[in-house]
DRENNUMI-241176 format. One line per 3 residues: their letters; for each residue x, y, z of C-alpha. Coordinates in nm, 4 decimals, decimal comma. Layout:
residues N
A	X/Y/Z; ...
This chain:
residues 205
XXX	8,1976/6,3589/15,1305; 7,9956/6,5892/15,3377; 8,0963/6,4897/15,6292
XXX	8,4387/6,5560/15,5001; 8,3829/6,8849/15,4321; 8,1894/6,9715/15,7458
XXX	8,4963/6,8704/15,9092; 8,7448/7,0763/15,6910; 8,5285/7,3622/15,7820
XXX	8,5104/7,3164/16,1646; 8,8757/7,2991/16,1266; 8,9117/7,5981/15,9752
XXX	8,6924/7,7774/16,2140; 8,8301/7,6282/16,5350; 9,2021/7,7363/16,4017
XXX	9,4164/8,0124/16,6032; 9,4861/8,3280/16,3939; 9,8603/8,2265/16,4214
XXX	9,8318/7,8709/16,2679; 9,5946/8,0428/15,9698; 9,8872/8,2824/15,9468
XXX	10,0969/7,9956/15,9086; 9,8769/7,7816/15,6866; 9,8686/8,1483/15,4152
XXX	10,2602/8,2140/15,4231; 10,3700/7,8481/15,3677; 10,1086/7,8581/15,0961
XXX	10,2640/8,1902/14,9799; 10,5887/8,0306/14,9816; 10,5560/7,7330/14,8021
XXX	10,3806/7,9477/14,5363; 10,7100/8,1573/14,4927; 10,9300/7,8766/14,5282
XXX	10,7429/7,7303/14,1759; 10,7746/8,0719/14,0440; 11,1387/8,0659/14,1674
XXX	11,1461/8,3674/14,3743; 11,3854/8,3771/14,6142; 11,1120/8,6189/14,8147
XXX	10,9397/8,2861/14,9442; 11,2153/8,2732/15,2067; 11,0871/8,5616/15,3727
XXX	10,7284/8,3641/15,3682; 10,8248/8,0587/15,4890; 11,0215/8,1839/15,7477
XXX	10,6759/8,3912/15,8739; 10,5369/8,0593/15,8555; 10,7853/7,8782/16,0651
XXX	10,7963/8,0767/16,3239; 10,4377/8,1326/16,3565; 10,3886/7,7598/16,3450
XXX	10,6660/7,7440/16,6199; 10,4783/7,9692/16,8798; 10,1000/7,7001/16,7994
XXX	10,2952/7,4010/16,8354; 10,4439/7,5296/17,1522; 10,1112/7,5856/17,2947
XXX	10,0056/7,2264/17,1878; 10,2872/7,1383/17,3152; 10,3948/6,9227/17,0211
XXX	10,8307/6,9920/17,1004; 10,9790/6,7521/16,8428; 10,7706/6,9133/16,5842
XXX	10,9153/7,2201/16,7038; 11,2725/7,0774/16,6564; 11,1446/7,0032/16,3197
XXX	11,0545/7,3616/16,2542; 11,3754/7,4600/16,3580; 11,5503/7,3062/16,0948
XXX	11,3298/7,4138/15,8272; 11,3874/7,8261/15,9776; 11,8001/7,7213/15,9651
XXX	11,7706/7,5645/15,6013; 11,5646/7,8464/15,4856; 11,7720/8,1239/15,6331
XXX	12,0270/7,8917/15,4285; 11,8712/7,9034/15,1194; 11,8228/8,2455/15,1581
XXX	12,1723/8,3090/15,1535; 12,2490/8,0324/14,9183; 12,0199/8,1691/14,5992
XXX	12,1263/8,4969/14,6647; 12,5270/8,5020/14,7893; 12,7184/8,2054/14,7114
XXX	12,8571/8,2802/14,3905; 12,8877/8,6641/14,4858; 12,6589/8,9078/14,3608
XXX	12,5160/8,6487/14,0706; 12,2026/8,4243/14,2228; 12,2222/8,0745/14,2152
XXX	12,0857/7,8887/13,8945; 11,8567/7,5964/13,9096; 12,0192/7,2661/13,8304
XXX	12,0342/6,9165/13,8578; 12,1593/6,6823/14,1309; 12,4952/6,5159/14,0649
XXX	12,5920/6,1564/14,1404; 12,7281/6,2821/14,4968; 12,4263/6,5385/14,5958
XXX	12,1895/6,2048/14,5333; 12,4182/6,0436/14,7305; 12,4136/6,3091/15,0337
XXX	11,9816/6,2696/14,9614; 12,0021/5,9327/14,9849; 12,1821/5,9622/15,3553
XXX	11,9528/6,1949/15,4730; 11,6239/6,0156/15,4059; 11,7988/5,6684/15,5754
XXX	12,0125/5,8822/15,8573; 11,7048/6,0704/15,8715; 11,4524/5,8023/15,9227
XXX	11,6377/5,5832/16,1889; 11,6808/5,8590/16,3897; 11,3575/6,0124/16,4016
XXX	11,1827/5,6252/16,4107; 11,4028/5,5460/16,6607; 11,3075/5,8450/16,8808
XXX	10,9172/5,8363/16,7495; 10,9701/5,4653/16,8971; 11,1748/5,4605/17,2242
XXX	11,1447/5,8431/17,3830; 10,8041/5,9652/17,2573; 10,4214/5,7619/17,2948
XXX	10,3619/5,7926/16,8818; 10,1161/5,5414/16,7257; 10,2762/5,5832/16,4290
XXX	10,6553/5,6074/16,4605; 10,7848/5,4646/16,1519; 10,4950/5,6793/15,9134
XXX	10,5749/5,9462/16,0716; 10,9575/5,9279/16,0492; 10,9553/5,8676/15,7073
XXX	10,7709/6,1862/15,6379; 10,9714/6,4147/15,8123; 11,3319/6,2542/15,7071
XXX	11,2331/6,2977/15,3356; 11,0916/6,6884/15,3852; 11,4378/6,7237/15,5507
XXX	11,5923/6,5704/15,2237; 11,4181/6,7965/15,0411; 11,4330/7,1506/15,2138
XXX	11,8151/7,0531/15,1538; 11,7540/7,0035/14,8000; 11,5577/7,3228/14,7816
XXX	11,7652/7,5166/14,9840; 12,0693/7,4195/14,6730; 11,7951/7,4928/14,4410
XXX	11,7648/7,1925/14,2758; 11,5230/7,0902/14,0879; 11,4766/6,7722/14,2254
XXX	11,3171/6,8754/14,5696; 11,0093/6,9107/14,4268; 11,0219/6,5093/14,4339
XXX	11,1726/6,4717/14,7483; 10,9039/6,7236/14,8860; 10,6475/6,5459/14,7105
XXX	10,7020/6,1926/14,8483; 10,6740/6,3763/15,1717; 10,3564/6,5264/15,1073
XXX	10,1990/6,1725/14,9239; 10,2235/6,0084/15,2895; 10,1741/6,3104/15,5133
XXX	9,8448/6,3857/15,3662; 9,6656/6,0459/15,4941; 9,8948/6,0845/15,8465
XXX	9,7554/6,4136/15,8901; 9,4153/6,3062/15,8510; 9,4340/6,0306/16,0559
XXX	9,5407/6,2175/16,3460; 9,2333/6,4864/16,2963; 9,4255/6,7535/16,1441
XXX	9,1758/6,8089/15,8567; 9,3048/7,1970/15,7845; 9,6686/7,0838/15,7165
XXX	9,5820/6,7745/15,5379; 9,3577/7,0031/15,2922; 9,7031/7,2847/15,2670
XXX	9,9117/6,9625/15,2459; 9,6872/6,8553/14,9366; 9,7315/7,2177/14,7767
XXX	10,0879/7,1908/14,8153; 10,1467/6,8586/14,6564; 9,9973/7,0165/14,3497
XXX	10,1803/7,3355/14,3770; 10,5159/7,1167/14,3670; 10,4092/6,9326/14,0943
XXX	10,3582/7,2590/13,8881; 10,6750/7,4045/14,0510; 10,8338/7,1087/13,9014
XXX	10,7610/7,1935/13,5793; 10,8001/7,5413/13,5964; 11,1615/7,5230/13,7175
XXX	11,1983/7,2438/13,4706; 11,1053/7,5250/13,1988; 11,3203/7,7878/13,3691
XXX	11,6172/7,5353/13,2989; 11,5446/7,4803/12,9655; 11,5078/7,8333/12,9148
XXX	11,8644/7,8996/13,0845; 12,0816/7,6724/12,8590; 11,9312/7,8182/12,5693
XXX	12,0596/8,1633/12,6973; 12,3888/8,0147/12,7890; 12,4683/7,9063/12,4711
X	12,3800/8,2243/12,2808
Protein backbone atom coordinates (compact mmCIF):
# COMPACT_ATOMS: atom_id res chain seq x y z
CA UNK A 1 0.00 0.00 0.00
CA UNK A 2 2.99 2.14 0.43
CA UNK A 3 4.45 1.45 -2.38
CA UNK A 4 1.25 2.48 -3.96
CA UNK A 5 1.25 5.62 -2.65
CA UNK A 6 4.92 6.41 -3.18
CA UNK A 7 4.05 5.91 -6.67
CA UNK A 8 0.86 8.14 -6.77
CA UNK A 9 3.10 10.74 -5.39
CA UNK A 10 6.06 10.49 -7.85
CA UNK A 11 3.35 10.77 -10.32
CA UNK A 12 2.11 13.69 -9.17
CA UNK A 13 5.42 15.32 -8.90
CA UNK A 14 6.84 14.21 -12.24
CA UNK A 15 3.42 15.68 -13.95
CA UNK A 16 3.63 18.81 -16.49
CA UNK A 17 1.74 21.90 -15.19
CA UNK A 18 -0.59 21.40 -18.26
CA UNK A 19 -1.70 17.76 -17.52
CA UNK A 20 -2.27 18.98 -13.56
CA UNK A 21 -4.28 21.72 -15.24
CA UNK A 22 -6.09 19.13 -16.92
CA UNK A 23 -6.38 16.59 -14.12
CA UNK A 24 -8.19 20.05 -11.76
CA UNK A 25 -10.70 21.22 -14.61
CA UNK A 26 -12.00 17.71 -15.55
CA UNK A 27 -12.29 17.31 -11.81
CA UNK A 28 -14.04 20.73 -11.73
CA UNK A 29 -16.26 19.57 -14.35
CA UNK A 30 -17.51 16.48 -13.33
CA UNK A 31 -18.24 18.22 -9.98
CA UNK A 32 -20.66 20.70 -11.83
CA UNK A 33 -21.97 18.23 -14.07
CA UNK A 34 -23.43 16.33 -10.56
CA UNK A 35 -24.47 19.68 -9.45
CA UNK A 36 -25.97 20.17 -12.96
CA UNK A 37 -24.34 23.28 -13.98
CA UNK A 38 -24.14 23.83 -17.32
CA UNK A 39 -20.72 25.98 -16.30
CA UNK A 40 -18.75 22.54 -16.34
CA UNK A 41 -18.63 22.92 -20.13
CA UNK A 42 -16.41 25.71 -19.89
CA UNK A 43 -14.15 23.28 -17.49
CA UNK A 44 -14.02 20.46 -19.42
CA UNK A 45 -13.34 22.10 -22.41
CA UNK A 46 -10.02 23.78 -20.42
CA UNK A 47 -9.37 20.30 -19.72
CA UNK A 48 -9.54 18.95 -23.19
CA UNK A 49 -7.59 21.08 -24.71
CA UNK A 50 -4.94 21.19 -22.21
CA UNK A 51 -4.87 17.43 -22.28
CA UNK A 52 -4.66 17.79 -26.17
CA UNK A 53 -1.38 19.93 -26.20
CA UNK A 54 0.42 16.72 -23.25
CA UNK A 55 -0.74 14.04 -25.33
CA UNK A 56 0.70 15.69 -28.35
CA UNK A 57 3.99 15.89 -26.77
CA UNK A 58 3.74 12.14 -25.77
CA UNK A 59 2.78 11.71 -28.81
CA UNK A 60 -0.22 9.54 -27.94
CA UNK A 61 -2.49 10.84 -31.59
CA UNK A 62 -5.50 8.51 -31.30
CA UNK A 63 -5.98 9.69 -27.83
CA UNK A 64 -5.92 12.98 -29.27
CA UNK A 65 -8.70 12.01 -31.78
CA UNK A 66 -10.40 10.91 -28.71
CA UNK A 67 -10.14 14.30 -27.13
CA UNK A 68 -11.45 15.75 -30.04
CA UNK A 69 -14.64 14.31 -29.80
CA UNK A 70 -15.13 14.93 -26.25
CA UNK A 71 -14.21 19.17 -27.11
CA UNK A 72 -17.09 18.66 -30.21
CA UNK A 73 -19.68 16.86 -27.80
CA UNK A 74 -19.05 19.32 -25.13
CA UNK A 75 -19.20 22.42 -27.26
CA UNK A 76 -22.53 20.33 -28.10
CA UNK A 77 -23.80 20.07 -24.88
CA UNK A 78 -23.04 23.41 -24.32
CA UNK A 79 -25.36 24.49 -26.78
CA UNK A 80 -27.75 21.72 -26.16
CA UNK A 81 -28.55 22.59 -22.17
CA UNK A 82 -28.63 26.01 -22.94
CA UNK A 83 -30.35 26.65 -26.71
CA UNK A 84 -32.33 23.92 -28.01
CA UNK A 85 -35.62 24.66 -26.80
CA UNK A 86 -34.94 28.55 -27.14
CA UNK A 87 -34.25 30.59 -24.30
CA UNK A 88 -35.58 27.67 -21.67
CA UNK A 89 -32.46 25.13 -20.68
CA UNK A 90 -32.80 21.69 -21.25
CA UNK A 91 -34.37 19.49 -18.37
CA UNK A 92 -32.87 16.30 -17.18
CA UNK A 93 -34.68 13.20 -18.30
CA UNK A 94 -34.73 9.78 -19.07
CA UNK A 95 -33.62 7.78 -22.12
CA UNK A 96 -36.41 6.53 -24.38
CA UNK A 97 -36.65 3.14 -26.08
CA UNK A 98 -34.84 4.77 -29.27
CA UNK A 99 -31.98 6.98 -27.36
CA UNK A 100 -31.02 3.33 -25.65
CA UNK A 101 -31.14 2.15 -28.86
CA UNK A 102 -28.73 4.94 -30.48
CA UNK A 103 -26.42 3.95 -26.87
CA UNK A 104 -26.52 0.65 -27.64
CA UNK A 105 -24.94 1.40 -31.38
CA UNK A 106 -22.44 3.47 -30.15
CA UNK A 107 -20.83 1.23 -27.53
CA UNK A 108 -20.88 -1.88 -30.41
CA UNK A 109 -20.10 0.68 -33.56
CA UNK A 110 -17.87 2.14 -31.13
CA UNK A 111 -15.93 -0.81 -29.98
CA UNK A 112 -15.27 -2.58 -33.40
CA UNK A 113 -13.93 0.32 -34.68
CA UNK A 114 -11.63 1.43 -32.17
CA UNK A 115 -10.57 -2.63 -31.47
CA UNK A 116 -10.20 -2.98 -34.85
CA UNK A 117 -7.80 -0.02 -35.20
CA UNK A 118 -6.19 -0.69 -31.47
CA UNK A 119 -5.60 -4.20 -33.34
CA UNK A 120 -4.52 -3.80 -37.02
CA UNK A 121 -2.97 0.05 -37.33
CA UNK A 122 -1.59 0.74 -33.82
CA UNK A 123 1.14 -1.75 -31.53
CA UNK A 124 -1.53 -1.77 -28.32
CA UNK A 125 -1.18 -4.66 -25.81
CA UNK A 126 -4.44 -4.21 -24.97
CA UNK A 127 -6.71 -3.46 -27.94
CA UNK A 128 -9.93 -4.89 -27.04
CA UNK A 129 -9.70 -3.28 -23.03
CA UNK A 130 -8.93 -0.44 -24.31
CA UNK A 131 -11.65 -0.14 -27.00
CA UNK A 132 -14.21 -0.93 -24.80
CA UNK A 133 -13.37 1.94 -22.55
CA UNK A 134 -13.30 4.56 -24.87
CA UNK A 135 -16.54 3.38 -27.05
CA UNK A 136 -18.64 3.47 -23.80
CA UNK A 137 -17.16 7.18 -22.56
CA UNK A 138 -18.21 8.08 -26.15
CA UNK A 139 -21.74 6.57 -25.33
CA UNK A 140 -21.85 8.48 -22.53
CA UNK A 141 -20.51 12.10 -23.31
CA UNK A 142 -23.54 11.60 -25.86
CA UNK A 143 -25.79 10.82 -23.13
CA UNK A 144 -24.49 13.71 -21.13
CA UNK A 145 -24.27 16.02 -23.73
CA UNK A 146 -28.65 15.27 -24.04
CA UNK A 147 -28.53 15.51 -20.39
CA UNK A 148 -29.70 12.40 -19.48
CA UNK A 149 -29.54 10.96 -16.59
CA UNK A 150 -28.34 7.84 -17.59
CA UNK A 151 -24.67 8.85 -18.56
CA UNK A 152 -23.68 8.72 -15.30
CA UNK A 153 -23.88 4.76 -15.98
CA UNK A 154 -22.55 4.77 -19.23
CA UNK A 155 -19.63 6.99 -17.82
CA UNK A 156 -19.32 4.80 -15.01
CA UNK A 157 -18.80 1.45 -16.80
CA UNK A 158 -16.12 3.42 -18.49
CA UNK A 159 -14.43 4.46 -15.52
CA UNK A 160 -14.91 0.64 -13.63
CA UNK A 161 -12.41 -0.74 -16.45
CA UNK A 162 -10.28 2.32 -17.16
CA UNK A 163 -9.16 2.55 -13.66
CA UNK A 164 -7.16 -0.97 -13.65
CA UNK A 165 -6.04 -0.09 -17.62
CA UNK A 166 -4.64 3.01 -16.43
CA UNK A 167 -2.73 1.48 -13.81
CA UNK A 168 -1.44 -1.10 -15.68
CA UNK A 169 0.10 1.06 -18.14
CA UNK A 170 1.89 3.29 -15.18
CA UNK A 171 -0.41 6.10 -15.22
CA UNK A 172 -0.87 6.15 -11.41
CA UNK A 173 -2.10 10.12 -11.35
CA UNK A 174 -5.07 9.43 -13.73
CA UNK A 175 -5.97 6.15 -12.33
CA UNK A 176 -6.21 7.98 -8.74
CA UNK A 177 -8.57 11.20 -10.74
CA UNK A 178 -10.25 8.28 -12.57
CA UNK A 179 -11.12 6.74 -9.01
CA UNK A 180 -12.45 10.29 -7.79
CA UNK A 181 -14.54 10.51 -10.70
CA UNK A 182 -16.26 7.21 -10.54
CA UNK A 183 -17.49 8.40 -7.19
CA UNK A 184 -18.36 11.81 -8.28
CA UNK A 185 -20.76 10.08 -10.99
CA UNK A 186 -22.17 7.96 -8.64
CA UNK A 187 -23.23 11.00 -6.46
CA UNK A 188 -24.05 12.95 -9.67
CA UNK A 189 -26.35 10.14 -10.25
CA UNK A 190 -28.23 10.70 -7.47
CA UNK A 191 -28.21 14.20 -7.40
CA UNK A 192 -29.72 14.56 -10.89
CA UNK A 193 -31.93 11.70 -9.90
CA UNK A 194 -33.22 14.21 -7.03
CA UNK A 195 -33.26 17.19 -9.39
CA UNK A 196 -35.86 15.03 -11.45
CA UNK A 197 -37.89 14.20 -8.78
CA UNK A 198 -37.87 17.62 -7.70
CA UNK A 199 -38.95 18.84 -11.36
CA UNK A 200 -42.17 16.74 -11.77
CA UNK A 201 -43.27 17.82 -8.54
CA UNK A 202 -43.02 21.47 -9.87
CA UNK A 203 -44.58 20.49 -13.10
CA UNK A 204 -47.53 19.33 -11.73
CA UNK A 205 -48.23 22.25 -9.39
Amino acid sequence: MEDIAHQIWLAIVQTSWLERISVICGVIQVILSKNNQVSNYLFGIISICTAIFVLFSAKLYGEIALQGYYLFMSIYGWWFWKYATGTKEQPISSCSNREWQIVLAIVFIGFVFFYFLLEHITNSDVPMWDAWVTSTAWAGMWLLAKRKIENWILLNISNLFAVPLLYHKGLYLFALLTSILFIIAILGYFNWKRLMKKDKEIATL
